[in-house]
N, C-alpha and C positions, 0 to 999 in steps of 0.2 A: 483317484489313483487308478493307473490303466491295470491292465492284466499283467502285463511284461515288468511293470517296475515293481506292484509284489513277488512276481518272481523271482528275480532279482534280489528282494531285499530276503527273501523267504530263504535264499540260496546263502546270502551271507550272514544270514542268521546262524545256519547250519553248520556253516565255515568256523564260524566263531567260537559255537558251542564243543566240536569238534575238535576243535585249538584246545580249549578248556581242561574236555578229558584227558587228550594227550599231556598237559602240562601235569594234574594232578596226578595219574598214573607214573609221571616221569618221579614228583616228585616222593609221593608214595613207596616207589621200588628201589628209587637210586639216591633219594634225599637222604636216608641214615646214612650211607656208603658214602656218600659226597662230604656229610658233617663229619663222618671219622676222620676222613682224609686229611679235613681242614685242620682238626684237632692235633693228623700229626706234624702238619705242616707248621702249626704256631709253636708245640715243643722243637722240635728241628728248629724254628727261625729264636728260642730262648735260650738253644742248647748253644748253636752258632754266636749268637751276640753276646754272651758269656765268652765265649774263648778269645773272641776277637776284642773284647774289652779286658781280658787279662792277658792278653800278648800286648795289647796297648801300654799295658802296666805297667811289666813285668819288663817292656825294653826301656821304660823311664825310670824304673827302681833301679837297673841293673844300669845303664847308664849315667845315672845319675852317682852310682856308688864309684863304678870305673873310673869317673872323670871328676870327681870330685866337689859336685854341683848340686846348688837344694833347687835350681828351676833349669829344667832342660832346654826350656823355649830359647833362652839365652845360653846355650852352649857352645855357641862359635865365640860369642866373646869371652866367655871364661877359658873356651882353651887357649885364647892366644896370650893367656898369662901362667899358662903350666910351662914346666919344663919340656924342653923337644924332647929329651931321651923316653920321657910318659907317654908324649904323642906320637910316636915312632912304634913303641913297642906294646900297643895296646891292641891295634887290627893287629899286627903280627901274630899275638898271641890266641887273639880270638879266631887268624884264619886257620892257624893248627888246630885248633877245637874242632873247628869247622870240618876240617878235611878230616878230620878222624870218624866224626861221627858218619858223615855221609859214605867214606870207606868199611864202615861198619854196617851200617843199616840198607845201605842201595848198592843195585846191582853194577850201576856205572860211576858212581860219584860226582852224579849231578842234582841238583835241587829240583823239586816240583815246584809249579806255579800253575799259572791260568792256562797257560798252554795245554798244561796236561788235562786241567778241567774242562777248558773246550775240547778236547778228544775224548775225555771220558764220557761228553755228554752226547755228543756223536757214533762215536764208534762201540761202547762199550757198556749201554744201556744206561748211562746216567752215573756210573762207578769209576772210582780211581781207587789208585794202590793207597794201601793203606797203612804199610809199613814204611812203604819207604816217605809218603805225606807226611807222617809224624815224625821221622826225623830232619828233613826237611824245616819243618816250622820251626825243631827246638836249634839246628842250622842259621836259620835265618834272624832269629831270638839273638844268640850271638853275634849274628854277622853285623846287624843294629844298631847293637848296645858294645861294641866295640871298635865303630869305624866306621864299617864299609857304608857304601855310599847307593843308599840303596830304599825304597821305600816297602811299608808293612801289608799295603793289600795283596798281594804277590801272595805271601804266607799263610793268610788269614782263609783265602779266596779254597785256597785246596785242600785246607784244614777244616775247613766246612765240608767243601765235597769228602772229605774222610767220614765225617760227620753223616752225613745224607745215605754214603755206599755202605755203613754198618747199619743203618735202618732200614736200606732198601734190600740187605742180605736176609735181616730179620723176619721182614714179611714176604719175602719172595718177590720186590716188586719186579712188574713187567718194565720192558724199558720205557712207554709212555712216564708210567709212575714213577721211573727209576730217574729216568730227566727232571720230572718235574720236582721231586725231594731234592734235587741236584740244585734245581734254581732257587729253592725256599731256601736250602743253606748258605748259597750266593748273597742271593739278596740282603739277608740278614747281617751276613758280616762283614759287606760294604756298607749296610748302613750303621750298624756300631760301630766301625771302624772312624768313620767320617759325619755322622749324625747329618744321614741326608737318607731318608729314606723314600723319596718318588725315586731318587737317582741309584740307586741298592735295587729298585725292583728292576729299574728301567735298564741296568747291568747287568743282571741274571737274565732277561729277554733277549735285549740286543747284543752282548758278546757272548754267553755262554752257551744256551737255549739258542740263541740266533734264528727264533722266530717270535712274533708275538701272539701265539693261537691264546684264543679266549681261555681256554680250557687251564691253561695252567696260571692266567691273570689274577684268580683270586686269592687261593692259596702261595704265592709268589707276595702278594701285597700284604696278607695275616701275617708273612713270617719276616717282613721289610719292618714292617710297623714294632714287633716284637723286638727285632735286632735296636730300634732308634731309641725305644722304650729302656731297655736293659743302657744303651750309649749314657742315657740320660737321667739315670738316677746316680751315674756317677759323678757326671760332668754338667749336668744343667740342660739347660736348654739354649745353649750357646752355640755358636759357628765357630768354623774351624781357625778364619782370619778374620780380624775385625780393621775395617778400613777408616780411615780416620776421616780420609780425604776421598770420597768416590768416585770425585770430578762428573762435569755433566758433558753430554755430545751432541755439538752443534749438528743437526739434522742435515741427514743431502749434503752440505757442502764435505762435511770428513768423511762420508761412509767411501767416498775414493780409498782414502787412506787405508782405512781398515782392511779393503777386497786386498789391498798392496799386503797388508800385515801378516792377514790367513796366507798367500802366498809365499813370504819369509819364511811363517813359522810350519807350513808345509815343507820348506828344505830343512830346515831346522831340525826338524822328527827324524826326516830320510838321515841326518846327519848322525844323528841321535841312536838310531837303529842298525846303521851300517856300521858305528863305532864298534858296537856290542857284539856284532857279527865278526864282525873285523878282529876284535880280542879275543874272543873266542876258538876262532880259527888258528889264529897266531899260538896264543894258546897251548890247542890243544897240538900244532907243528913243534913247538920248541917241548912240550910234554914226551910225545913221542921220537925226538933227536935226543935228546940227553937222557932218555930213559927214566922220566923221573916218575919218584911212586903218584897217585893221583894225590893221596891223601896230603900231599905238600903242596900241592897249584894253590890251593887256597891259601896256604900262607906266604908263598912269595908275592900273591897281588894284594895279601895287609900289607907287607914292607913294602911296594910298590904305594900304597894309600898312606901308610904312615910316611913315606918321605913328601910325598904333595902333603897332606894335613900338615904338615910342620912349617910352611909358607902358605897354605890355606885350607885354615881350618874351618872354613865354611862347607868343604864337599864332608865334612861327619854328620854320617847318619843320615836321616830326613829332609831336614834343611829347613824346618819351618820358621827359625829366625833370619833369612837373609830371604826365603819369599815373602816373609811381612817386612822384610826389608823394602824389596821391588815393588811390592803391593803398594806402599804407600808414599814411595820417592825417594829415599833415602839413600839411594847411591847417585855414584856420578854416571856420566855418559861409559868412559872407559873401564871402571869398576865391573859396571853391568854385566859390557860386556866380555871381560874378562871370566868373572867369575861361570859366566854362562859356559864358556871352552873348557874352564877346569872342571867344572861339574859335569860337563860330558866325556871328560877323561877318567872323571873319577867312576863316574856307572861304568863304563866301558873294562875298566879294571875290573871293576867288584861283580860284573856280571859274568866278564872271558873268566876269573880266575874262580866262577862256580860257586861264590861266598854265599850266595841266598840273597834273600829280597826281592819289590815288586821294583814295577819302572812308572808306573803312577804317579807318588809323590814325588823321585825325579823331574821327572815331564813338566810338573805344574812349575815347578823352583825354575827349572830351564826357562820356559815357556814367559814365567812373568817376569826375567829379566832381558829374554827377549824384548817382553812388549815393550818393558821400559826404554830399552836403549830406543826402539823405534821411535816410542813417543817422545822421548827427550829430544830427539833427532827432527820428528815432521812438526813439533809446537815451538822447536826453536826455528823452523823456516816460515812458517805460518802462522805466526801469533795472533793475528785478530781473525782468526775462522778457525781456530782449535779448543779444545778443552784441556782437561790436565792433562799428561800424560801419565799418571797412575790408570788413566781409562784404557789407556795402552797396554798398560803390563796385564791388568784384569782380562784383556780379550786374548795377550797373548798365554796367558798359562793357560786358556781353556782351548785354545787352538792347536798348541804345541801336542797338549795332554788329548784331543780328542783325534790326531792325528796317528798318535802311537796306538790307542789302542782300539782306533776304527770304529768309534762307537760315540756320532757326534748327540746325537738324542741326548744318552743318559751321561757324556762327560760335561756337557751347555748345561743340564740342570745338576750336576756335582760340583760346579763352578758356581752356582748360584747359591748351592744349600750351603757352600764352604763358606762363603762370606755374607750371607742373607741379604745382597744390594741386588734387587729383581728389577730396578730403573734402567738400565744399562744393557737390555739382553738381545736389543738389535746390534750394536757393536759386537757382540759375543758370537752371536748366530753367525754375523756375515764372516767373520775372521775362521771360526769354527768349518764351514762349509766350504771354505776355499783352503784351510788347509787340508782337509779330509780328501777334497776330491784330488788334490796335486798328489798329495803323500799315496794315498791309494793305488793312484796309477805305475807307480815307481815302484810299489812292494806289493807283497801278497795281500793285500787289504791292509792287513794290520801286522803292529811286531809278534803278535801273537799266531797267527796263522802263519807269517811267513816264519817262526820260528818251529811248527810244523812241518810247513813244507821241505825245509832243509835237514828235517828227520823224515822225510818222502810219505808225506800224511796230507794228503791232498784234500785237504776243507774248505780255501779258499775257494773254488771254483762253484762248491754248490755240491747237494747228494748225488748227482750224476758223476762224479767225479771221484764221491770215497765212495759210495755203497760198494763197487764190487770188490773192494778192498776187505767186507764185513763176508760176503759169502764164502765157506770153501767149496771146494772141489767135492769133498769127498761127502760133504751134505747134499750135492746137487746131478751128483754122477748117477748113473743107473748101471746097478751089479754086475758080474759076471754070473751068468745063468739066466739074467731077467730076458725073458723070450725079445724081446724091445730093444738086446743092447746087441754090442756085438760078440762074438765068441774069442776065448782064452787065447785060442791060437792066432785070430788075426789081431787082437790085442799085442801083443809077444811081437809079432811085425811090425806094430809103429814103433814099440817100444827098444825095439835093435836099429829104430832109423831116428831115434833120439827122438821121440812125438811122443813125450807124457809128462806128464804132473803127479806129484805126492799127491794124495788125500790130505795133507794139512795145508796144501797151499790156496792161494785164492785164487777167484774167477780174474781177479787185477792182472795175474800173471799167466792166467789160461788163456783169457780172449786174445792176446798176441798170435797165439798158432792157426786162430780159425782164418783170422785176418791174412796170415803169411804162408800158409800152405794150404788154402781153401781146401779142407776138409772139415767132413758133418760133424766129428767128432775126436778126441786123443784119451787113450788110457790113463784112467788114475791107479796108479800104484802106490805101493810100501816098502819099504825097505825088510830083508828077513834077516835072520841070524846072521846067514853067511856075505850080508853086503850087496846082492841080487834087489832088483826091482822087478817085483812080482804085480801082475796087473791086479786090481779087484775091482773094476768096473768102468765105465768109460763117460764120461761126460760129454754131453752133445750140447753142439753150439741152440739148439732149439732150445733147450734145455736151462740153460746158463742164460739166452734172454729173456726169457716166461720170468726166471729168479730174480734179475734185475730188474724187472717192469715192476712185479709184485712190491719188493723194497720200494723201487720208487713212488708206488702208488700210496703204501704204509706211511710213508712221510709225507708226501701232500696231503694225506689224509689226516694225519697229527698235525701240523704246521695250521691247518685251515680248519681244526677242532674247535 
């Protein structure tokens, strides 16, 4: 052996040993601090998968009592043997609830969902409201077990994050830790919710978290597994739909078909989300023309749902007896799609008129009678190079549904845990990725950020985009008197040429002046007794980009943990 190659091996011996300390050291100092963490991560993912397996309950007991039924599965066909005036006035009844509570407890009389959770977990250290989330979920409890046409991850989803932001109060956590509580509650009660827990975790990374740093992958998976756990000592070890018929897929020659389907079920979403928008808007124009109180919107769109449910009653509730309908063939061509257009009028209702619920299990009901009508359609032109067409409806519920909420990873494997058939996941993927990239292009990513952005909460684009939405002014300004700023009196001159900012406002609405009247700097003021804007310090554009770099570097830095 030469001189050079034990030096060599001498040197990576050193390296190695090196490694060693560092690892033991690491885990010596920060390994007890690591195992607390985990520990609170699995009671958070026990505390979550409890609530979300008695909201699961408690809208099947309560439904079940309203509507007169010992099996909920089959509730569309037991309503179409009530009386209309039952089915009429039952969402009516529950949207008055609705609108009362939400008039009571929140400040606008609208429902929390994911939206507010991807914000909390963004902008607000990992924390949501936590009075107005709890009325919210008992909201949407109602709006369920009454009618509206609406799905329960929605509820579940910021009922957790309630869950996470009273833990993360409790310990002071920092916003790393405050996110990461944030995803262990996620996780957990998408997978009680749904008894799919890779796809619970893989929800709390890719939509809420919206990054996949190592750091928060273990604890996220302790409190996934806890959530499935708790799912299934209730309910088994069962999936959500059980496919009778799975169909198989002729290789190469149909995966044509399928690029064809994800692109359908990419309009399909846009159609699906633009309704919602659409009701909403309408809405809240016909609210403010006739001056009506809030806490009624939500009952005039039950009577709006009670007169559809009374000619179809398949848009009640969830839907999950008419997508094991489409799951396994059982409509016709025009049924399908029929029912597909009423079910997107009936969300579009239940969401414009503020009733509560997710758009989840919508999406999937939509989506798998999408596929079907498609597959009824290309196996009836192509009979000897097709499979069934239930392999249709299966790719289009996961395409429709990953298209809404922008998150093809964990909605292809929530599609997968939902019906336990893992043969079929090249049809899924491709249909999946072609409606994600259409749908995409056309909204803010997802219904979820673009329902952000139309509350001017700019997620979609990336942290360059919200952080300076997080800084203010009046954290980043330098005093009046600091020898470094400028003085009172030339303050008081921009401030009579209109060049200043409140101290509570943000850098979002400061960087406009540096940009539009190149100056180095503009007065931050206060308002005093007498109505006067009084300067106290002046924020320099140097200043406000140092602040931006820093945030941005603080999240590359967490993202890449």
């Amino acid at each position: 052996m030469t001189q050079s190659t034990r030096t060599v091996l001498r040197n990576q011996l050193n390296q190695a040993l090196a490694a060693l300390r560092d690892a033991w050291r690491v885990l010596r100092h920060r390994g007890p601090s690591q195992i607390q963490f985990w520990f609170i991560a699995l009671v958070i993912g026990i505390a979550a998968g409890f609530m979300a397996l008695g909201f699961r309950m408690a809208i099947s007991s309560l439904q079940a009592y309203l509507y007169g039924t010992d099996d909920i599965l089959f509730l569309h066909s037991h309503a179409e043997k009530l009386h209309w005036l039952w089915i009429f006035l039952t969402p009516v009844i529950g949207g008055l609830v609705v609108g009362i509570i939400l008039h009571k407890f929140t400040d606008d009389g609208r429902v929390r969902s994911v939206a507010d959770v991807i914000e909390g977990s963004a902008i607000t250290n990992g924390r949501v409201e936590k009075k107005a989330g709890i009325a919210s979920f008992f909201a949407s409890l109602i709006t369920l077990s009454s009618g509206g046409s609406t799905g329960r991850e929605g509820p579940v989803v910021h009922m957790a994050g309630v869950i996470s932001t009273w833990v993360s109060d409790r310990i002071h956590a920092d916003g790393i830790t405050g996110r990461d509580l944030l995803g262990c509650a996620v996780a957990a009660a998408v997978s009680a919710s749904f008894n799919a827990p890779i796809a619970g975790a893989l929800f709390a990374l890719e939509v809420v978290l919206r990054h996949f740093a190592v750091h928060a992958f273990a604890p996220i998976v302790i409190a996934s597994v806890a959530g499935t756990v708790i799912n299934r000592l209730a309910y088994g070890d069962v999936t959500e739909f059980t496919l009778d018929t799975p169909g198989s897929l002729q290789f190469y020659v149909e995966l044509p078909a399928f690029l064809i389907l994800g692109l359908i079920c990419g309009l399909v979403s846009l159609l699906l989300m633009r309704s919602i928008f659409f009701a909403e808007d309408i809405g809240t124009h016909i609210q403010n023309r006739l001056s009506l109180p809030r806490w009624l919107r939500p009952g005039v769109s039950g009577a709006m749902l009670g007169l559809l449910a009374i000619w179809f009653p398949h848009i009640i509730g969830v839907g999950y007896e008419t997508t094991i309908r489409a799951l396994t063939g059982d409509l016709v061509l025009t049924t399908a799609i029929l029912f597909a257009v009423m079910k997107t009028v009936a969300v579009a209702i239940t969401m414009g008129g503020r009733m509560g619920g997710g758009v989840f299990s919508p999406s999937l009901m939509i989506g798998a009678l999408t596929g079907l009508a498609f597959g009824l359609i290309a196996t009836g032109l192509l009979p000897d190079v097709s499979g069934t067409h239930t392999l249709y409806a299966f790719a289009g519920m996961g395409a429709v549904a990953a298209a809404v909420l922008g998150a093809p990873i964990s909605t292809t494997l929530i599609v997968f845990e939902l019906t336990g058939d893992w043969q079929i996941g090249l049809a899924v993927m491709v249909s999946v990725s072609m409606s994600t990239a259409l749908a995409s292009r056309l909204v803010d990513r997802s219904f979820f950020l673009t329902q952000l952005e139309r509350r001017n909460v700019h997620l979609a684009a990336g942290p360059q985009a919200y952080l300076l939405a997080m800084l203010r002014a009046g954290a980043v300004m330098r005093p009046i008197g600091d020898p470094r700023s400028i003085t009172k009196d030339e303050a008081l001159v921009l401030v009579e040429q209109g060049l200043c900012v409140k101290a509570s406002a943000t850098l979002e609405a400061a960087m406009p002046y540096f940009d539009r009247d190149d100056i180095p700097c503009i007065p931050v003021v206060i308002v005093d007794t007498d109505g006067c804007e009084q300067p106290v310090g002046a924020l320099y554009h140097v200043d406000a980009l140092k602040a931006y770099n820093r945030a941005l570097a603080a999240t590359a830095a967490e993202e890449h943990s």
